[in-house]
VOBA-1610 file (N, C-alpha, C; in pm, whole numbers, padded with zeros to 5 digits, always signed):
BEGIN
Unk+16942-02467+01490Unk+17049-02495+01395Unk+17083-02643+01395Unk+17065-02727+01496Unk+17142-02809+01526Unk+16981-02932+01441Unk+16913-02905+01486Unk+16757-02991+01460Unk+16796-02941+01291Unk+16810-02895+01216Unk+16799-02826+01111Unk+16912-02937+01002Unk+16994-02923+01075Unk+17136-02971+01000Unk+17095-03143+01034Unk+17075-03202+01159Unk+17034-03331+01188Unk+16934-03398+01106Unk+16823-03302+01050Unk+16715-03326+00958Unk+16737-03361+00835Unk+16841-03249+00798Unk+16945-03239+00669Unk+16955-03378+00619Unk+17024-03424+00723Unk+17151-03524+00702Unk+17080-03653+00714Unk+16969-03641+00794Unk+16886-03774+00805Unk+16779-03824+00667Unk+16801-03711+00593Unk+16741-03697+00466Unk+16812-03809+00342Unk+16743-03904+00319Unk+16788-03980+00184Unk+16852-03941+00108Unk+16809-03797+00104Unk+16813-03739-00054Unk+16921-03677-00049Unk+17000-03609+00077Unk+17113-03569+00051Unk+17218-03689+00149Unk+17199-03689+00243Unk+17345-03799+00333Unk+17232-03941+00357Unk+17130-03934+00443Unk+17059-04059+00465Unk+17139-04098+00603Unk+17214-04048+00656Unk+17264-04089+00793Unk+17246-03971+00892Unk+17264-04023+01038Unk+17256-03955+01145Unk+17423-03866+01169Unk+17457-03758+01179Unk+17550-03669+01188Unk+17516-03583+01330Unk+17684-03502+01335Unk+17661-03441+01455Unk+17744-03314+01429Unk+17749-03234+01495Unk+17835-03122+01501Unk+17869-03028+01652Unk+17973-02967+01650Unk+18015-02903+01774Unk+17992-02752+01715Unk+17904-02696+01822Unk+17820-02546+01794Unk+17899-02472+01870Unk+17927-02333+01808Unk+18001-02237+01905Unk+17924-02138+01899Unk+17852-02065+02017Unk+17762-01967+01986Unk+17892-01815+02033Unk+17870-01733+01896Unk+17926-01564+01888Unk+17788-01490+01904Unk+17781-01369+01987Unk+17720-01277+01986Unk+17732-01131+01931Unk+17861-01136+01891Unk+17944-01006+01882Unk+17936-00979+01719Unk+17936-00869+01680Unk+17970-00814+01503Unk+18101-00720+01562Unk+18166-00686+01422Unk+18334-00660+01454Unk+18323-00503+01531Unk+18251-00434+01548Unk+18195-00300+01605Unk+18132-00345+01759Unk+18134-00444+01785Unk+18068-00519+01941Unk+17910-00445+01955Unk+17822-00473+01836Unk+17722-00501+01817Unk+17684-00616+01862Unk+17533-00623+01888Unk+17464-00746+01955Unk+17434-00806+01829Unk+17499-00942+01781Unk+17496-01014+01631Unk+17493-01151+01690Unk+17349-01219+01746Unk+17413-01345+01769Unk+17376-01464+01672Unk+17515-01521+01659Unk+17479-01632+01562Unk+17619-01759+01593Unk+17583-01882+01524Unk+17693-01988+01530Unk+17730-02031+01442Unk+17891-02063+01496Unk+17916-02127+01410Unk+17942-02310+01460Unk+17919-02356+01298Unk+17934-02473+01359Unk+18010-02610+01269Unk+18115-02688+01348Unk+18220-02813+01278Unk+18129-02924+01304Unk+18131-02966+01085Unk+18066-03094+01113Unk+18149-03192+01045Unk+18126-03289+01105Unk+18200-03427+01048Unk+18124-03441+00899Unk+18209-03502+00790Unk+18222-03532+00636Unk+18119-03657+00595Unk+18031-03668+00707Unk+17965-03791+00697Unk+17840-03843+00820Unk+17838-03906+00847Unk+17734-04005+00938Unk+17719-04126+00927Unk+17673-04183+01016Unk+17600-04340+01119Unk+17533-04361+01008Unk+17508-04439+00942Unk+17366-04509+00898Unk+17248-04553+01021Unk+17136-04591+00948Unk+17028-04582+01063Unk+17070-04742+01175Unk+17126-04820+01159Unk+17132-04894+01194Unk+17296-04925+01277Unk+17332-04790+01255Unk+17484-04791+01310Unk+17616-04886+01250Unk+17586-04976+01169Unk+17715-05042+01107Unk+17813-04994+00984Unk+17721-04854+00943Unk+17811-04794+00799Unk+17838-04652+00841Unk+17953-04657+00801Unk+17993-04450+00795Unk+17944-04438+00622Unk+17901-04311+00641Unk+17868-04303+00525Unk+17879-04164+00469Unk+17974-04128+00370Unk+18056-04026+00377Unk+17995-03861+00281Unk+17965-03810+00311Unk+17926-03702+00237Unk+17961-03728+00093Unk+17871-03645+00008Unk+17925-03621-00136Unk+18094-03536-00140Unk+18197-03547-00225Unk+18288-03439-00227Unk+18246-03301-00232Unk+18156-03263-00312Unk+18152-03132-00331Unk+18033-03039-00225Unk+17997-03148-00175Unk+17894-03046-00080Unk+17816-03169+00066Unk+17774-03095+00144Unk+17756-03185+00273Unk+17591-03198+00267Unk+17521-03088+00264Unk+17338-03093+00231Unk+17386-02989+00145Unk+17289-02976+00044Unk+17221-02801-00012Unk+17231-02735+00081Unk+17272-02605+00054Unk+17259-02518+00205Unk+17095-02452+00148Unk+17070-02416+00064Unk+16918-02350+00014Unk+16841-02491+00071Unk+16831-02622+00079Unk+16766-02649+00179Unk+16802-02634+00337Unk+16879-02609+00340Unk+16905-02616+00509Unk+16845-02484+00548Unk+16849-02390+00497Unk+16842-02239+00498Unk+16666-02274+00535Unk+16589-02331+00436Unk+16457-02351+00457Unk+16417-02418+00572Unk+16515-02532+00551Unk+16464-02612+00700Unk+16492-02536+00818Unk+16630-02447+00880Unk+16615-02380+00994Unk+16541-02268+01017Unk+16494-02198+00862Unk+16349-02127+00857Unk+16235-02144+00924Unk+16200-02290+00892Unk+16076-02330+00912Unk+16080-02354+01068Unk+16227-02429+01144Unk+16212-02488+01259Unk+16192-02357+01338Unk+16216-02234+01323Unk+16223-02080+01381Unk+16141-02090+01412Unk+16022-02092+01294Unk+15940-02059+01289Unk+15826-02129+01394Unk+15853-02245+01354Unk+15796-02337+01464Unk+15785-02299+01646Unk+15919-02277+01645Unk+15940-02261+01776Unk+15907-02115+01820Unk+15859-02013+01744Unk+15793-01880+01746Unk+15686-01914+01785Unk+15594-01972+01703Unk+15433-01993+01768Unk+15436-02077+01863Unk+15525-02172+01903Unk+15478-02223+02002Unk+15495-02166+02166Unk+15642-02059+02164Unk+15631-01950+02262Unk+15511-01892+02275Unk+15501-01842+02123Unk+15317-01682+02171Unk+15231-01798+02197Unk+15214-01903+02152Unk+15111-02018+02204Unk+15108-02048+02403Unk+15246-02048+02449Unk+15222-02030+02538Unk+15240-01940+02620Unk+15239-01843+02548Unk+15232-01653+02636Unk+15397-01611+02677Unk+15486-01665+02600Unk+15611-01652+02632Unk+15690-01600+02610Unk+15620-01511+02467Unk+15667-01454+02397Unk+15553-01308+02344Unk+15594-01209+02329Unk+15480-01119+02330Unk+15509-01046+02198Unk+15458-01026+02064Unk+15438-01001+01965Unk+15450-00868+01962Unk+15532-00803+01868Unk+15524-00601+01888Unk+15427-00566+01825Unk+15376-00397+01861Unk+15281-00344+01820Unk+15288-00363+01657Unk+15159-00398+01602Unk+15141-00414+01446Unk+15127-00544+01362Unk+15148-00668+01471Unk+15147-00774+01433Unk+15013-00802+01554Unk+14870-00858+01462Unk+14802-00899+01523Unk+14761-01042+01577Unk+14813-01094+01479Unk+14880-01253+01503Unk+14942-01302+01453Unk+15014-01458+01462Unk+15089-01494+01457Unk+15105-01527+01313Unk+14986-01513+01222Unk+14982-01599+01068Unk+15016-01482+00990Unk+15076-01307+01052Unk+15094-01205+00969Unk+15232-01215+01006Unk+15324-01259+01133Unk+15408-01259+01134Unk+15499-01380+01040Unk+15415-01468+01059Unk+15465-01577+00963Unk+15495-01594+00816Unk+15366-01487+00782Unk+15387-01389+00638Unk+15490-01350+00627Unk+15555-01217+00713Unk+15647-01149+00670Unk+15789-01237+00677Unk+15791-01324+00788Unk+15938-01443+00766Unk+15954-01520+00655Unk+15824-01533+00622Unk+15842-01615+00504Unk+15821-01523+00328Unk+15835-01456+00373Unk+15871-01320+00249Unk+15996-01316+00208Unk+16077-01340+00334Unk+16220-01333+00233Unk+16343-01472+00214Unk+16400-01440+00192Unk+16468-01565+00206Unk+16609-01538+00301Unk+16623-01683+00386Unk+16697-01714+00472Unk+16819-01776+00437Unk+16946-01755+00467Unk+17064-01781+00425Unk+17101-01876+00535Unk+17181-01984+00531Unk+17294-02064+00611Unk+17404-02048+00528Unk+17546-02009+00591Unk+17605-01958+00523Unk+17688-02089+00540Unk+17765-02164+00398Unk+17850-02263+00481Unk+17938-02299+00390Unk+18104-02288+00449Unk+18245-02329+00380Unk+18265-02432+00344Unk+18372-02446+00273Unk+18458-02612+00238Unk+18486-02634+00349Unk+18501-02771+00296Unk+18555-02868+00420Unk+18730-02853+00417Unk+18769-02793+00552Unk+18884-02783+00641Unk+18974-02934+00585Unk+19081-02857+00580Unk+19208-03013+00502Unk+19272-03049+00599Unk+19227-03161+00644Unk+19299-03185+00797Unk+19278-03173+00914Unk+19336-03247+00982Unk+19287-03201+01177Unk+19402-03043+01194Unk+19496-03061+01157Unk+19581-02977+01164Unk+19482-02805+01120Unk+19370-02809+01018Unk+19307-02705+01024Unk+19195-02715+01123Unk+19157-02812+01132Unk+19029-02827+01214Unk+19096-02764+01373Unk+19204-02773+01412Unk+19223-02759+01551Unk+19259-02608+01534Unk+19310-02533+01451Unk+19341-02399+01408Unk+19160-02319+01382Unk+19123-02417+01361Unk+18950-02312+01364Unk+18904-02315+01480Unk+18947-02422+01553Unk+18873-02472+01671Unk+18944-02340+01756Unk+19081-02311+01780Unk+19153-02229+01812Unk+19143-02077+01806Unk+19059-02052+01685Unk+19066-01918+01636Unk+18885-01900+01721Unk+18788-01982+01709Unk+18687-01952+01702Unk+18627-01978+01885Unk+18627-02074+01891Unk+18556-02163+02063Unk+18640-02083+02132Unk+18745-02031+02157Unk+18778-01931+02292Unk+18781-01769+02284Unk+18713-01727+02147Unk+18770-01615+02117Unk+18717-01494+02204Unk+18691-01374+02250Unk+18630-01282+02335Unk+18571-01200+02212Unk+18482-01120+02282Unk+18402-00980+02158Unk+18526-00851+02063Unk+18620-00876+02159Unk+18767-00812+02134Unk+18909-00847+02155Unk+18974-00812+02050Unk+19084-00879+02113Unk+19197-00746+02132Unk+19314-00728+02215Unk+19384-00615+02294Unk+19449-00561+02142Unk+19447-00672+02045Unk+19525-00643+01909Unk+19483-00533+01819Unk+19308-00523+01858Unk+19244-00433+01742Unk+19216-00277+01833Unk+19283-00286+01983Unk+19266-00157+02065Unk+19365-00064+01977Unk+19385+00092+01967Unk+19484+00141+01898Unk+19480+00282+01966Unk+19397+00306+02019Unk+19439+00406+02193Unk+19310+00419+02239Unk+19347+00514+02395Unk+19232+00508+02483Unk+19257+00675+02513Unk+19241+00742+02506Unk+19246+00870+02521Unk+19133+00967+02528Unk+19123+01052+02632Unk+19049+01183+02715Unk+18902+01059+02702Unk+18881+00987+02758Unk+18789+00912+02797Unk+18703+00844+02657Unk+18831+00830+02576Unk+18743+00746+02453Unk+18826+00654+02410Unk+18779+00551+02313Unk+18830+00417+02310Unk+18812+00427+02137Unk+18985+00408+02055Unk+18975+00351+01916Unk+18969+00221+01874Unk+18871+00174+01796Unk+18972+00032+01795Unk+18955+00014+01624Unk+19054-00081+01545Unk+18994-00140+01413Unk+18925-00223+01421Unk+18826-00216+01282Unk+18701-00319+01323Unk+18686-00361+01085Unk+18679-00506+01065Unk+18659-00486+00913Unk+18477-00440+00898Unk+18503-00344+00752Unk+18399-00300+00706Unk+18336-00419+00640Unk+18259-00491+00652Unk+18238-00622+00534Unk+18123-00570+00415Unk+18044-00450+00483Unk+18010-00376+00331Unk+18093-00274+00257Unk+18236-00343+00276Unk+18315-00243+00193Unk+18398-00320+00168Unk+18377-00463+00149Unk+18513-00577+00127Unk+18585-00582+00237Unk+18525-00569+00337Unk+18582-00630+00491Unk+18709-00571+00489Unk+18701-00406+00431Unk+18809-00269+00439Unk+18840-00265+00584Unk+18957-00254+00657Unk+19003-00208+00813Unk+18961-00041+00812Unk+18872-00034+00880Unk+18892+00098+00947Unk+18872+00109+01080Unk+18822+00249+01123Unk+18876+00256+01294Unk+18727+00362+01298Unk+18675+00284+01465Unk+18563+00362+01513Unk+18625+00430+01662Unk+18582+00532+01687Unk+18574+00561+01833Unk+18496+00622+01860Unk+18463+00530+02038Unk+18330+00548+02112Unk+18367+00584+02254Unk+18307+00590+02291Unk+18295+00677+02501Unk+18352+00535+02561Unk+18449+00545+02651Unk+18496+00440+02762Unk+18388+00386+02790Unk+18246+00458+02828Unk+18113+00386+02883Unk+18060+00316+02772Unk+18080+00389+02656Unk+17964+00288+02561Unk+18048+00187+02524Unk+18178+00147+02525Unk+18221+00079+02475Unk+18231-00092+02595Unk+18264-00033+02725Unk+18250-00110+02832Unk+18081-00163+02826Unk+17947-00109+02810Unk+17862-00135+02761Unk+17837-00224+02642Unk+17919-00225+02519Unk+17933-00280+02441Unk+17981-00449+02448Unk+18081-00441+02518Unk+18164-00540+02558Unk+18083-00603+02663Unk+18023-00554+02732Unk+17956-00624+02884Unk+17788-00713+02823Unk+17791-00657+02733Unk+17685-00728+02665Unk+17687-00919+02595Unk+17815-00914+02571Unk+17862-01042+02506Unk+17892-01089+02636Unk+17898-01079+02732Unk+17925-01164+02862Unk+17798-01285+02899Unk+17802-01401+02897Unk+17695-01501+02900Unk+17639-01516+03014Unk+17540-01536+03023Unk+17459-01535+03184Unk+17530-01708+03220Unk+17512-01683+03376Unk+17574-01816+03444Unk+17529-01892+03369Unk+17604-02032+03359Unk+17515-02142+03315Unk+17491-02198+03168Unk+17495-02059+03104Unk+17461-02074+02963Unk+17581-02127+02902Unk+17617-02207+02783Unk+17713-02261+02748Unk+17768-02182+02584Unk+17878-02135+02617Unk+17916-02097+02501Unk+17891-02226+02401Unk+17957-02361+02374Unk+18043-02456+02301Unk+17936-02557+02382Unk+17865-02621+02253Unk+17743-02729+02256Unk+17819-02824+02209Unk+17799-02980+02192Unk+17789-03114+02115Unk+17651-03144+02100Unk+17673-03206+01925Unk+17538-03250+01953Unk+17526-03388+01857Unk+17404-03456+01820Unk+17391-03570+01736Unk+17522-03688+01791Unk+17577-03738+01693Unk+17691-03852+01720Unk+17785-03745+01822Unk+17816-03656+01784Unk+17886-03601+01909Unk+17882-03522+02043Unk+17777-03562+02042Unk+17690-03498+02160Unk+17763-03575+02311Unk+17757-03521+02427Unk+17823-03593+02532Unk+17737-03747+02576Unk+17649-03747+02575Unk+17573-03843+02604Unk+17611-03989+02521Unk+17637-03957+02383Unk+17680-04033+02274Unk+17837-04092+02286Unk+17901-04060+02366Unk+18029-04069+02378Unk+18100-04187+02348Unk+18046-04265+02443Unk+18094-04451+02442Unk+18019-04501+02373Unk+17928-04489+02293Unk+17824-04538+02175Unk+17878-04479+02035Unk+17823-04368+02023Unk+17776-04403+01849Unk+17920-04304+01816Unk+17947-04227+01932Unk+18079-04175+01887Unk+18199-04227+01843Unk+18210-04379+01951Unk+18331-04462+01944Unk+18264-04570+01811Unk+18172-04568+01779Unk+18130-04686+01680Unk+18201-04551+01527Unk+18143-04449+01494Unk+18205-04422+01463Unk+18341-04403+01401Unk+18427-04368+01505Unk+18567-04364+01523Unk+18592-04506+01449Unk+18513-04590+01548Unk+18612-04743+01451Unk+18603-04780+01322Unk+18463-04719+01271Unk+18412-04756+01143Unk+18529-04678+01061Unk+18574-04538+01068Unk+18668-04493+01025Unk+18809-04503+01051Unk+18816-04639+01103Unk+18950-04693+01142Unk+19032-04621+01170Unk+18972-04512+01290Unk+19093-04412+01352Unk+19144-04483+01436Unk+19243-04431+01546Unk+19274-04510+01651Unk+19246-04405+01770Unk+19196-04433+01886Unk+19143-04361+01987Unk+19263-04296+02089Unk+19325-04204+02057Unk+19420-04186+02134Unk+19400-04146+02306Unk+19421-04177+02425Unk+19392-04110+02592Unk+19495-04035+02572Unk+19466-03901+02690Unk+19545-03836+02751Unk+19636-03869+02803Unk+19777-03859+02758Unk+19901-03944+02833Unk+19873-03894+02997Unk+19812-03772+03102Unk+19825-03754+03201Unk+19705-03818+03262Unk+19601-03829+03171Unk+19478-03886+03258Unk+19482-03985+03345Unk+19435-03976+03438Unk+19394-04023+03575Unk+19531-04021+03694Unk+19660-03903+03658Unk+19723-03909+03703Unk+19714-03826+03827Unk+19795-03790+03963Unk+19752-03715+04074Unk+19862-03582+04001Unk+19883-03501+04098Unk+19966-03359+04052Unk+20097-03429+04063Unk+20154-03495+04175Unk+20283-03567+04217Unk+20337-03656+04044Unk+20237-03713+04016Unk+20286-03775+03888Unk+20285-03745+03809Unk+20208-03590+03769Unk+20141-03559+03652Unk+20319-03443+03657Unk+20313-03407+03734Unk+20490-03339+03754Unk+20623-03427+03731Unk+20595-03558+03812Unk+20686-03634+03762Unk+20726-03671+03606Unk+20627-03673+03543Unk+20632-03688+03406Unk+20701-03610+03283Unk+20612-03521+03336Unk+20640-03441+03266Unk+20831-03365+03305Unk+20838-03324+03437Unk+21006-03294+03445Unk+21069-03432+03465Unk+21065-03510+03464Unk+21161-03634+03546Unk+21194-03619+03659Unk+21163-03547+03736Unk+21190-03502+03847Unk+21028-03527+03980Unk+21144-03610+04043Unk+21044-03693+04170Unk+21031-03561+04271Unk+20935-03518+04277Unk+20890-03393+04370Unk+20884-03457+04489Unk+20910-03587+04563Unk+20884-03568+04704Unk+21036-03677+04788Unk+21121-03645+04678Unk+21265-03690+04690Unk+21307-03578+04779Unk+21361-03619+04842Unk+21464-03567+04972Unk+21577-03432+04923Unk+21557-03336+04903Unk+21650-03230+04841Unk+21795-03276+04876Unk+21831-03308+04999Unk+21949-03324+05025Unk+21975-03455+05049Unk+21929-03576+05084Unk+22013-03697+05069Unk+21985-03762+04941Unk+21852-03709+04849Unk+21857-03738+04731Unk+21803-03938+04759Unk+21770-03967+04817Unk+21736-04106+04884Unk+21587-04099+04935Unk+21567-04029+05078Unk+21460-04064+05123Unk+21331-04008+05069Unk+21265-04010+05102Unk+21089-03982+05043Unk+21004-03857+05141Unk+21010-03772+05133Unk+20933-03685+05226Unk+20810-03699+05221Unk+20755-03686+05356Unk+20597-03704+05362Unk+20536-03589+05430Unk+20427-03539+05418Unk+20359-03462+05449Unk+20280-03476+05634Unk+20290-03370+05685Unk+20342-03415+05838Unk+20186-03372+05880Unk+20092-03417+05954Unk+19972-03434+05961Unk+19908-03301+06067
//
């Protein structure tokens, strides 16, 4: 996704600059089906190749998504043969190689599905909010648990994303749920391109200035707990309770 959209954008024909985006990978469909896919916030623009211009998307659209749709097609695809190329991947019964499977992917057509651009940081931090911490369920859509089964609402989206209600076995549903759990290590919430971590003090902050933001720090950063308390209550945590004068110290 991320090679796909970077390609996009590095393209003349639609932006001509280098862009980045913050990826949130979901696994879950509203039934806690195995659905994995991302979503992903991109900045309205990009770097030129030479880093001295922001250079701002069209208003009405960021790439074609019918090209992007092709381009993360093709990169799939890519990265398919080069697994069975190196035995990494094992093909199901009926596909004898890789140029019949490539047939049938490329039979239909591939969607990137992608919104307007968010009005404001004030929405951007409300998506960021709703989406990067969310779980496969939330306690809101439970609606009972009874003789060892579990209801919950879930939207129909082949029925105009209608509310209705499924219930399944305490086990299949704990099954359900235990599935969206990420193996160690793996990262829900990626950066990538200009905002990638590596990019940080470079093309991120060149960036920022080109769009004459101002870089705000963490008012607590680099503070210890003693100050980071002080601050915040006005209140000196290692002041003397009762003479209100001396300094208590920690006795070795």
């Amino acid at each position: 996704a991320s090679r796909a959209l970077q390609n996009a954008g590095r393209n003349p024909s639609f932006l001509g600059a280098e862009t980045g985006a913050v990826a949130v990978l979901h696994t879950w469909g509203q039934t806690l089906s195995y659905h994995p896919h991302i979503h992903m916030l991109v900045p309205a623009g990009g770097l030129s190749e030479d880093s001295i211009e922001w250079i701002r998307a069209a208003k009405k659209f960021f790439v074609p998504v019918k090209a992007l749709s092709k381009m993360f097609r093709g990169i799939v695809v890519r990265l398919l043969r080069q697994l069975i190329d190196e035995n990494k991947l094992k093909l199901p019964n009926g596909f004898e190689g890789f140029p019949l499977l490539k047939q049938k992917l490329y039979a239909i057509n591939w969607n990137v599905y992608s919104k307007k651009a968010l009005g404001g940081i004030n929405s951007v931090l409300g998506y960021l909010g709703r989406y990067s911490h969310r779980v496969a369920i939330s306690n809101s859509r439970l609606t009972s648990i009874h003789n060892n089964k579990v209801t919950f609402r879930y939207k129909n989206y082949r029925k105009k994303a209608k509310q209705e209600t499924t219930t399944i076995t305490c086990t299949e549903f704990a099954r359900r749920f235990l599935m969206h759990i990420l193996p160690a290590g793996f990262y829900k919430i990626r950066y990538y391109g200009i905002l990638a971590s590596a990019n940080c003090n470079t093309k991120r902050q060149q960036a920022i200035a080109l769009l004459g933001k101002t870089i705000w720090l963490p008012q607590l950063e680099g503070l210890n707990a003693y100050e980071v308390y002080r601050t915040l209550t006005g209140n000196n945590p290692v002041l003397c309770p009762k003479c209100k004068e001396g300094m208590m110290v920690r006795c070795k």
